[in-house]
Kinemage of the C-alpha trace (Angstrom):
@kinemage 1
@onewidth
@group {chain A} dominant
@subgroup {mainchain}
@vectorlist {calphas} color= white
{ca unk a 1} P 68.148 -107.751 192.673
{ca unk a 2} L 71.891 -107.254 192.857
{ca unk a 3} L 73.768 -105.608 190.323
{ca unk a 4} L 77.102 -104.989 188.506
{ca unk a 5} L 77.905 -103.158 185.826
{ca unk a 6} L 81.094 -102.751 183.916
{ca unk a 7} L 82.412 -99.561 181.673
{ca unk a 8} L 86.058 -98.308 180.085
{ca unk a 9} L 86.433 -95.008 179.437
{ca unk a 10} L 86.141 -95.587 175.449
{ca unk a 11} L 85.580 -98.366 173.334
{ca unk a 12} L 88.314 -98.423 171.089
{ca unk a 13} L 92.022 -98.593 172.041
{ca unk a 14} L 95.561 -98.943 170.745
{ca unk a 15} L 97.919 -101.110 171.714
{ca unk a 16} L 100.233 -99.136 174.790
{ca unk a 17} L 97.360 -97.656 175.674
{ca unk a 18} L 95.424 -97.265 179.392
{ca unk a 19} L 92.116 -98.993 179.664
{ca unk a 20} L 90.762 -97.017 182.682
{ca unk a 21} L 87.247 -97.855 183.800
{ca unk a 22} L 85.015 -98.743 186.588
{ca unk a 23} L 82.912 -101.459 188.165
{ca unk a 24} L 79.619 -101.072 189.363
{ca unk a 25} L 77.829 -102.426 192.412
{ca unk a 26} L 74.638 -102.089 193.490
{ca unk a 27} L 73.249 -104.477 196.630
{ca unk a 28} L 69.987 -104.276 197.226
{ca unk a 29} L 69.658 -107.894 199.526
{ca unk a 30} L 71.847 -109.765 201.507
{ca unk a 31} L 75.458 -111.257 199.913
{ca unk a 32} L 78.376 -113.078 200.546
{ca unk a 33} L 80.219 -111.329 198.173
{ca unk a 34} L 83.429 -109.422 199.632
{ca unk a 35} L 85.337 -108.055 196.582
{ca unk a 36} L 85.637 -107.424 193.326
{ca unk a 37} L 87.382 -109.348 190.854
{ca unk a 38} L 88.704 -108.074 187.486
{ca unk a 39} L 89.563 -110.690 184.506
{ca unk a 40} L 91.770 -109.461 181.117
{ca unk a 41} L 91.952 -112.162 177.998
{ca unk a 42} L 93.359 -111.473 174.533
{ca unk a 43} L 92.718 -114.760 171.919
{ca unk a 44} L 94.554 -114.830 168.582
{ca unk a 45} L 92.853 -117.982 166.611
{ca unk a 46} L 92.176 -119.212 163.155
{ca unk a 47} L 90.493 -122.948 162.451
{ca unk a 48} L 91.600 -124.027 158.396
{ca unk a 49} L 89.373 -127.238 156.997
{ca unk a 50} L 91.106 -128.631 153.956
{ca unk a 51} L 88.870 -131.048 152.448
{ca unk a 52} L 85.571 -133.178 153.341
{ca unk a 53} L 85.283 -135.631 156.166
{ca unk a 54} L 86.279 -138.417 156.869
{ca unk a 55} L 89.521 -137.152 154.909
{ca unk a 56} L 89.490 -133.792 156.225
{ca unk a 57} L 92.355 -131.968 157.744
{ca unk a 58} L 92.672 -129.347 159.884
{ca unk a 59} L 94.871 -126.425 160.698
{ca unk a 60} L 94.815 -124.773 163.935
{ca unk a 61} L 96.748 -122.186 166.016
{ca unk a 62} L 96.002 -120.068 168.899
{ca unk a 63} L 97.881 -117.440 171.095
{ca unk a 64} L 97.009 -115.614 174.281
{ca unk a 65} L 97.756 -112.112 175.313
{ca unk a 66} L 97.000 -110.134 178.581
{ca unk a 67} L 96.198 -113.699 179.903
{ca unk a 68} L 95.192 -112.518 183.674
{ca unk a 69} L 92.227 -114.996 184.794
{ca unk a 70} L 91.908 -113.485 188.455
{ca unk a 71} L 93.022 -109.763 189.282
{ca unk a 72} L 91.980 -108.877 192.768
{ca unk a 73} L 90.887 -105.071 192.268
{ca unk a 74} L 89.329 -104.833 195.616
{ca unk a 75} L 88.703 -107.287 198.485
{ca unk a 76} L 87.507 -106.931 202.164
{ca unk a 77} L 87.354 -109.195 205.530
{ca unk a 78} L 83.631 -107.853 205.590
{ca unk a 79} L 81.147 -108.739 203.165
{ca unk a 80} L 79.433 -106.291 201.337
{ca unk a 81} L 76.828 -103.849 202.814
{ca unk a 82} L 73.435 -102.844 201.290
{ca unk a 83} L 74.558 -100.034 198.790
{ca unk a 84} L 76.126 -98.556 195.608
{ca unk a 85} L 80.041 -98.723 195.577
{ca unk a 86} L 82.433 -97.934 192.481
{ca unk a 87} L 85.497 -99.171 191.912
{ca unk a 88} L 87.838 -97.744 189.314
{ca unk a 89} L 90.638 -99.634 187.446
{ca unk a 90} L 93.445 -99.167 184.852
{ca unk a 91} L 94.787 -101.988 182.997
{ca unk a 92} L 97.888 -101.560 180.720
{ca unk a 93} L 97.640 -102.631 177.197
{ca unk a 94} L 100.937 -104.483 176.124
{ca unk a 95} L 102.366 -103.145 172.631
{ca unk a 96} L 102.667 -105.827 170.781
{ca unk a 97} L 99.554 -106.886 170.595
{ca unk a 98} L 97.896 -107.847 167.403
{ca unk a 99} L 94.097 -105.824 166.390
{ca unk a 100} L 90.524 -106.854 166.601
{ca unk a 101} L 89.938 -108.761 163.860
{ca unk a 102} L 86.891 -110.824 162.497
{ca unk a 103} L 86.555 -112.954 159.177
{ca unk a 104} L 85.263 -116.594 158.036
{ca unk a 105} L 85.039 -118.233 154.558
{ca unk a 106} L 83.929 -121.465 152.851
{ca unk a 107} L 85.785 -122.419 149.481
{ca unk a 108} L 84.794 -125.654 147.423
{ca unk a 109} L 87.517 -127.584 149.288
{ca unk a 110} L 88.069 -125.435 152.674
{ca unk a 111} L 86.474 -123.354 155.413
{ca unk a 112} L 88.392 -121.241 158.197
{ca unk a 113} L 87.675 -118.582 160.595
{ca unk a 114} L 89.868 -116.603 162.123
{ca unk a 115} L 89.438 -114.149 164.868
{ca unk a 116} L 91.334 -111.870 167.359
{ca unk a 117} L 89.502 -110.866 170.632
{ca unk a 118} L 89.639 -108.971 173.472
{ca unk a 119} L 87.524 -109.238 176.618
{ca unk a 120} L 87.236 -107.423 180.180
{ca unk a 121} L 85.271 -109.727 182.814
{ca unk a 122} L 84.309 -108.264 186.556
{ca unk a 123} L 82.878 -110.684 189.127
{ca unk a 124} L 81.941 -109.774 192.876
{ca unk a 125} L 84.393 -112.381 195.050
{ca unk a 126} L 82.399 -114.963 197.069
{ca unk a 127} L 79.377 -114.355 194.761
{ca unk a 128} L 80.901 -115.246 191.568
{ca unk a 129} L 77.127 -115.105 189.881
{ca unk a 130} L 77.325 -111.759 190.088
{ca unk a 131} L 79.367 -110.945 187.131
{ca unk a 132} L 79.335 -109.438 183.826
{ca unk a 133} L 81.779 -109.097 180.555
{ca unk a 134} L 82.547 -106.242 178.358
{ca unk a 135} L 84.467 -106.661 174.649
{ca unk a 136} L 87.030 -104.063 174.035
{ca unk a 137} L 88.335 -103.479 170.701
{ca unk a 138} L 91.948 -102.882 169.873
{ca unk a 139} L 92.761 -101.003 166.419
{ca unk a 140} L 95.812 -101.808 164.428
{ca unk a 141} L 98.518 -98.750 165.175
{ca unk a 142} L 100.072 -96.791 162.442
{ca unk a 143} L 103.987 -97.344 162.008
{ca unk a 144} L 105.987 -94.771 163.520
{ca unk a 145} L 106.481 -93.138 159.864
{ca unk a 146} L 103.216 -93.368 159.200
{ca unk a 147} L 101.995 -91.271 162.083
{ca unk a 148} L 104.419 -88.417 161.878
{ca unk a 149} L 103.613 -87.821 158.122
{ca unk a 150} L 100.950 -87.150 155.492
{ca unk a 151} L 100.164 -90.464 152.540
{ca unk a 152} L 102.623 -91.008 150.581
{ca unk a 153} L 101.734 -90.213 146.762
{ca unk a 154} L 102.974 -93.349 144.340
{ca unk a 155} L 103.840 -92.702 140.913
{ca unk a 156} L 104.447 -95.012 137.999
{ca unk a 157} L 105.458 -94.310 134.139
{ca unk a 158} L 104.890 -95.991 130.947
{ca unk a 159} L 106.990 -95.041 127.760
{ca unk a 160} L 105.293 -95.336 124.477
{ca unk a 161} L 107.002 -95.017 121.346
{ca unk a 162} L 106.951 -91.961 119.835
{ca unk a 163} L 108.002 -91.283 116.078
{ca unk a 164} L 111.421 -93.912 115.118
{ca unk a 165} L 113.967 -93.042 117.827
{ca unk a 166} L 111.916 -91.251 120.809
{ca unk a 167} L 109.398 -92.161 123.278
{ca unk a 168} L 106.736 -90.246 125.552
{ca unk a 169} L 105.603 -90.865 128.912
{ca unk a 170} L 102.312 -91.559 130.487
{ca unk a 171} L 101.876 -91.218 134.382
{ca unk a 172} L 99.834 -92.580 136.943
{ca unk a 173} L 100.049 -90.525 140.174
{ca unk a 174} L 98.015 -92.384 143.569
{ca unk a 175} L 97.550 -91.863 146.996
{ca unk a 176} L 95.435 -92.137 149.892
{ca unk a 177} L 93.427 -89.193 151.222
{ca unk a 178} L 94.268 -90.359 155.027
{ca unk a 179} L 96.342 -93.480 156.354
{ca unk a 180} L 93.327 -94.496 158.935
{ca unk a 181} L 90.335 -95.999 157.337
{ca unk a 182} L 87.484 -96.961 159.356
{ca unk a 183} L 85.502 -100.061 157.854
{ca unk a 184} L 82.405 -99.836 156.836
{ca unk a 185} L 83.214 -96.370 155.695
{ca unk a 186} L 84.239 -94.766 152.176
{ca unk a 187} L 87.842 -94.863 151.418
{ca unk a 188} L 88.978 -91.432 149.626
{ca unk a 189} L 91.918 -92.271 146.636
{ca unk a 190} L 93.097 -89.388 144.730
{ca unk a 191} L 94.311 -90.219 140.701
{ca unk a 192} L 96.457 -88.154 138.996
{ca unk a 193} L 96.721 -88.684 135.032
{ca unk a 194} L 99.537 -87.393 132.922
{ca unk a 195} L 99.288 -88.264 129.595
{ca unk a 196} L 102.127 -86.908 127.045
{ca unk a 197} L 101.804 -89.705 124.588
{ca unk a 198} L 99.197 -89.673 121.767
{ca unk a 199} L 97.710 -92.648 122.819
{ca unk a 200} L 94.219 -91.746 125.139
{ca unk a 201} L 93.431 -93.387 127.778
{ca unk a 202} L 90.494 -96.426 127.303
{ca unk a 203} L 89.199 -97.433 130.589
{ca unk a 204} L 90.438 -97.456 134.133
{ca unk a 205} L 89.996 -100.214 136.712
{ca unk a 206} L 90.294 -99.596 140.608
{ca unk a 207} L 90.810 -102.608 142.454
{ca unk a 208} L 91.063 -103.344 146.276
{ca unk a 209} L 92.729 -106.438 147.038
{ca unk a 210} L 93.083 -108.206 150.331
{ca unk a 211} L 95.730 -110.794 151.057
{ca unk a 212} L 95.038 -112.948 154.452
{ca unk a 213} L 97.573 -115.472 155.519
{ca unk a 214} L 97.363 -117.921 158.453
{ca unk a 215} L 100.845 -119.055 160.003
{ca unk a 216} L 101.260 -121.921 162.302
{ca unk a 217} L 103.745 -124.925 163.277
{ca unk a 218} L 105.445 -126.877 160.598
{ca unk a 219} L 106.868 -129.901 160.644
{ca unk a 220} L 104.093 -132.226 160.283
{ca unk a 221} L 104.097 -135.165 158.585
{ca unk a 222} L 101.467 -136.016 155.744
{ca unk a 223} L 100.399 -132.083 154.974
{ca unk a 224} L 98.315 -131.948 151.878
{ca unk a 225} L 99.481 -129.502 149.142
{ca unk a 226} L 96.521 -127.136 147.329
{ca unk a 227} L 96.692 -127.212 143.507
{ca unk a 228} L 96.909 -123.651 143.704
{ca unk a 229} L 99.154 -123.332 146.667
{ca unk a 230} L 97.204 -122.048 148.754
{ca unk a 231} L 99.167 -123.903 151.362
{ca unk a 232} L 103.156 -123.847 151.692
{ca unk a 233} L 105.293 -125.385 154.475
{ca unk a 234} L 109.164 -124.519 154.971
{ca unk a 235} L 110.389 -126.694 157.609
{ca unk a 236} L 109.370 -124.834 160.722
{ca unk a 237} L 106.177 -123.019 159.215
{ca unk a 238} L 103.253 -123.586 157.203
{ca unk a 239} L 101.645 -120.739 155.417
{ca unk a 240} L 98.007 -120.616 154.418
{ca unk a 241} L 96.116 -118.317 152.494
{ca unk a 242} L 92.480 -118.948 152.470
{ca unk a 243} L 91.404 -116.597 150.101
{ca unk a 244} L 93.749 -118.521 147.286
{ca unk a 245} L 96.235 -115.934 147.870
{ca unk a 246} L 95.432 -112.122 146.713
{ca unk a 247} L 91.338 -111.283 146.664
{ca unk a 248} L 89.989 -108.482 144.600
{ca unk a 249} L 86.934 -107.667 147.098
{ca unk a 250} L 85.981 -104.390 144.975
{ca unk a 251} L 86.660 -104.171 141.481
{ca unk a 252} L 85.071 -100.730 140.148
{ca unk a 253} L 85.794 -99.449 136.588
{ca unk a 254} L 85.409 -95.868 136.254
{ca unk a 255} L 83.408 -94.999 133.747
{ca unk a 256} L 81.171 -92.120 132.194
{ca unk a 257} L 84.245 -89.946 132.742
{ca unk a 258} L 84.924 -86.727 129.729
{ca unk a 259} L 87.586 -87.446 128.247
{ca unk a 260} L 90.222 -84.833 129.388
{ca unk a 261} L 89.478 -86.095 133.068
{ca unk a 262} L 90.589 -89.800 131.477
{ca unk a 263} L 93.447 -88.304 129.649
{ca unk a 264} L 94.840 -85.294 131.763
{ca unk a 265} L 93.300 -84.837 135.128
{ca unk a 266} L 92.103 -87.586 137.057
{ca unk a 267} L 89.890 -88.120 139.582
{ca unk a 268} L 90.192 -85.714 143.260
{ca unk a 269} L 88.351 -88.185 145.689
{ca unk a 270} L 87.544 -91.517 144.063
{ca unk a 271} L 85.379 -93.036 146.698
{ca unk a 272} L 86.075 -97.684 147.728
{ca unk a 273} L 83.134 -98.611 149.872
{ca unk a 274} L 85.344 -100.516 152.740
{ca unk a 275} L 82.109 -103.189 152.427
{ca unk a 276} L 82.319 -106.514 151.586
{ca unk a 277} L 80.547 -106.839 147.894
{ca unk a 278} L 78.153 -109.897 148.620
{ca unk a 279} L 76.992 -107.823 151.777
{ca unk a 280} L 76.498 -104.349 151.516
{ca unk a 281} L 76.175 -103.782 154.907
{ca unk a 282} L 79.111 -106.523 156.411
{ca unk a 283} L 82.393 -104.247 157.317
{ca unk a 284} L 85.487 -105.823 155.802
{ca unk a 285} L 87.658 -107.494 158.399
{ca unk a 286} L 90.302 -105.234 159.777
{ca unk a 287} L 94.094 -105.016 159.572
{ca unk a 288} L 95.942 -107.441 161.351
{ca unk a 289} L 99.382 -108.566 161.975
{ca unk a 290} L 99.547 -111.277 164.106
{ca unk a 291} L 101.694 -114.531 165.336
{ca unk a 292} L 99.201 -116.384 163.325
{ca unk a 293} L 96.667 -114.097 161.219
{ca unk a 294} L 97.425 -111.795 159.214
{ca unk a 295} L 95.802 -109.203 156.729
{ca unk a 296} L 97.127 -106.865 154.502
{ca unk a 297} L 94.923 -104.283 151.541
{ca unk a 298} L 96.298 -102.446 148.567
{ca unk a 299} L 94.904 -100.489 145.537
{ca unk a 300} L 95.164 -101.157 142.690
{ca unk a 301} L 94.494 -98.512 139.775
{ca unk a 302} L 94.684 -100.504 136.164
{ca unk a 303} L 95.309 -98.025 133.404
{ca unk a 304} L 94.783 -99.018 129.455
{ca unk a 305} L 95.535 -97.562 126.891
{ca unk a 306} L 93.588 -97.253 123.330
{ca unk a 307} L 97.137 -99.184 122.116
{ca unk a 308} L 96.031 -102.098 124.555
{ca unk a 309} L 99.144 -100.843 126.547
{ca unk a 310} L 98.278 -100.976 130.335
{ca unk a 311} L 99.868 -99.943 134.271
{ca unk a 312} L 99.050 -100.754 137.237
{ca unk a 313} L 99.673 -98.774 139.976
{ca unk a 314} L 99.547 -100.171 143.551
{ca unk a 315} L 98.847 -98.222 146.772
{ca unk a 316} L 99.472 -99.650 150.063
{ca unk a 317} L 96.404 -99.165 152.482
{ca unk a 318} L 98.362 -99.257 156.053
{ca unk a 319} L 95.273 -99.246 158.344
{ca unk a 320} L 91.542 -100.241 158.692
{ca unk a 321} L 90.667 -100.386 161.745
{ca unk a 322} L 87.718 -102.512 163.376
{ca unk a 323} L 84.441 -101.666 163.371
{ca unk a 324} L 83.338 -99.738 166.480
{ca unk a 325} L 82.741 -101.173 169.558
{ca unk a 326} L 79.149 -101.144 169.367
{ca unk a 327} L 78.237 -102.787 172.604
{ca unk a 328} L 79.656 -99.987 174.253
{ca unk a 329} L 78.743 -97.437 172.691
{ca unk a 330} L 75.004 -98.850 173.432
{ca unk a 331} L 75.592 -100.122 176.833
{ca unk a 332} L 72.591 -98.476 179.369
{ca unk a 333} L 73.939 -97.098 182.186
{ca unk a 334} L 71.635 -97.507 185.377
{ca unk a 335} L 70.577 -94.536 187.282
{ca unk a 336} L 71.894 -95.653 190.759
{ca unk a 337} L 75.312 -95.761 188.829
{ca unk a 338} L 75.689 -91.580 189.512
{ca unk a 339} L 75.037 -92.222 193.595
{ca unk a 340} L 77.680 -94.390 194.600
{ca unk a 341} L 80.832 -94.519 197.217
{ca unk a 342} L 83.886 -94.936 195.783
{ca unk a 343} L 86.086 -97.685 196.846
{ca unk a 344} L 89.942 -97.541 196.509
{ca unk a 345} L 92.381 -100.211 197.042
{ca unk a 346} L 96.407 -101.311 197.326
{ca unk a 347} L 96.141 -103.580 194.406
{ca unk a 348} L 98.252 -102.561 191.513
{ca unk a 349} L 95.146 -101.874 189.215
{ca unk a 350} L 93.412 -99.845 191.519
{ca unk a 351} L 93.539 -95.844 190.511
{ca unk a 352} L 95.008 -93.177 193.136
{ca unk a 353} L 92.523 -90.436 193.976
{ca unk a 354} L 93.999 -87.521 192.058
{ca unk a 355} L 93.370 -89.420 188.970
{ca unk a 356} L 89.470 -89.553 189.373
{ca unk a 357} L 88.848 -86.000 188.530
{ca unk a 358} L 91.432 -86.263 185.732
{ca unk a 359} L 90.266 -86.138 181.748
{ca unk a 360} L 90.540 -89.799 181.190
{ca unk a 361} L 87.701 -90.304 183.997
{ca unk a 362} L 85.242 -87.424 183.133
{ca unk a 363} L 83.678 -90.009 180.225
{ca unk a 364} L 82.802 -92.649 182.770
{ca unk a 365} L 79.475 -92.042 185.063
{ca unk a 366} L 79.908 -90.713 188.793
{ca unk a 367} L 83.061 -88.552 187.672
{ca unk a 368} L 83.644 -85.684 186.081
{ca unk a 369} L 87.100 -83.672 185.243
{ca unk a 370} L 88.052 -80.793 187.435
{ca unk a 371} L 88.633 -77.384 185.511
{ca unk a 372} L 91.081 -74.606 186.551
């Protein structure tokens, strides 16, 4: 049976990035197929359900990006021969793209779901059956701050009064171990107590909260208000948060601590599961910021006092990326795959020559880098 197999050179990306890859063809009988056929789509969409039927109304928006539907890589006046061809590819990623991103709810008066995808499609030209589809995963980038420096530490100070006229401080010192989280992973928060008052220190409370907002058209006529606001409309916009606005997914009090670790050191690597708390093993959806979805995390660390006195200290999270792209990474790759001719082309996503024994190649089958 014919064959055709598509691969990128990694699974993950960023937006600006190359996707370099190749497709796969291996004829064993008689086709009409005479090319090859590449196809790039990017869908931003969310679905809100306010309300039961037959009153039910719903919110929709949807963008495209990287919308190319038919992207001749390679095509012939002679149809294919029995045999194994390659035929590699680079597609640019635009930059303002918005990340992979996954998430669904149902409330006692709403559902939604809301997703951003990515997908790479080969077919063989004249033989469209032959064909096959791989997902490719963008991560949310780092701003340009962000990636030339270390986390930021935040501090925040409480004054407690101290005798008649004075007061002493009590600190609360935060910050993230990296700016990259991966979900599904642990999340690494260092806390720094300084505590020159006499009050100690009760209990502390780390929360991470999760703020998702949909964004579409405004305008229309008859839009149902939430009690809680959960929907807002300006006159060009409407604004939905599904989640009720902010949602504490973990909420984990830290506790069988010694005191002096409570009052005057703190804790090196507190540890946030990046897990959603109903299902251990469900990744949280990733960071987004899109034309219509988009979610944001913080942590919070909620001090109190033995005075009842409390501070919250807030850490912005700036990135969690997607989960890995795990039909790549457990794609099979057929044998025949390593024995095949290599076909180049004149279309504008074909790869010159001197590229093929480059780094970016030498993680796709049939190639490997050249060393000096």
């Amino acid at each position: 049976m014919n064959q055709i197999v598509l691969r990128s050179h990694k699974g993950e990306y960023l937006p600006g990035e190359d996707i370099y890859g190749a497709v796969y063809l291996n004829i064993v009988s008689t086709t009409t197929g005479c090319g090859i056929r590449l196809k790039f789509q990017g869908c931003e969409h969310f679905l809100y359900r306010l309300g039961n039927p037959p009153a039910e109304e719903k919110f929709e928006a949807k963008k495209h990006y990287l919308d190319y539907p038919d992207i001749d890589l390679y095509k012939s006046q002679d149809l294919f021969m029995l045999g194994s061809y390659i035929f590699p590819f680079r597609i640019r990623l635009l930059t303002e793209i918005p990340a992979s991103f996954e998430a669904s709810g149902v409330g006692s008066d709403c559902s939604w779901t809301a997703q951003v995808t990515y997908s790479l499609s080969a077919e063989v030209i004249e033989a469209s059956n032959l064909n096959t589809t791989q997902t490719v995963v963008v991560n949310h980038p780092l701003g340009r701050t962000e990636r030339s420096s270390t986390p930021q530490a935040v501090t925040n100070r409480l004054d407690i009064p101290y005798l008649l006229f004075f007061k002493k401080s009590f600190f609360v010192t935060a910050k993230l171990q990296k700016h990259v989280q991966q979900t599904g992973e642990g999340m690494k928060v260092r806390i720094i107590i300084t505590n020159q008052t006499n009050k100690n220190v009760s209990n502390i409370t780390v929360r991470l909260v999760r703020e998702i907002t949909f964004v579409a058209k405004g305008g229309l006529s008859g839009t149902k208000m939430c009690k809680d606001n959960s929907i807002q409309e300006t006159q060009d916009r409407i604004f939905i948060c599904p989640e009720k606005g902010p949602f504490t997914v973990q909420e984990i009090p830290v506790d069988s601590c010694a005191a002096d670790i409570l009052n005057s050191s703190g804790l090196d690597n507190f540890i946030i599961q990046l897990q959603e708390p109903d299902h251990p093993h469900a990744p949280l959806p990733s960071s987004v910021s899109g034309n219509h979805i988009q979610c944001r995390y913080v942590v919070e660390i909620l001090v109190k006092l033995e005075n009842n006195s409390s501070l919250v200290t807030t850490v912005p999270v700036p990135c969690i990326w997607h989960q890995k792209n795990k039909q790549w990474a457990d794609q099979p790759i057929p044998g025949w795959a390593y024995n095949t001719e290599v076909k180049l082309s004149e279309s504008p996503f074909s790869v010159p020559e001197n590229v093929l024994s480059g780094e970016v190649f030498a993680g796709i089958p049939r190639f490997q880098a050249l060393t000096s």
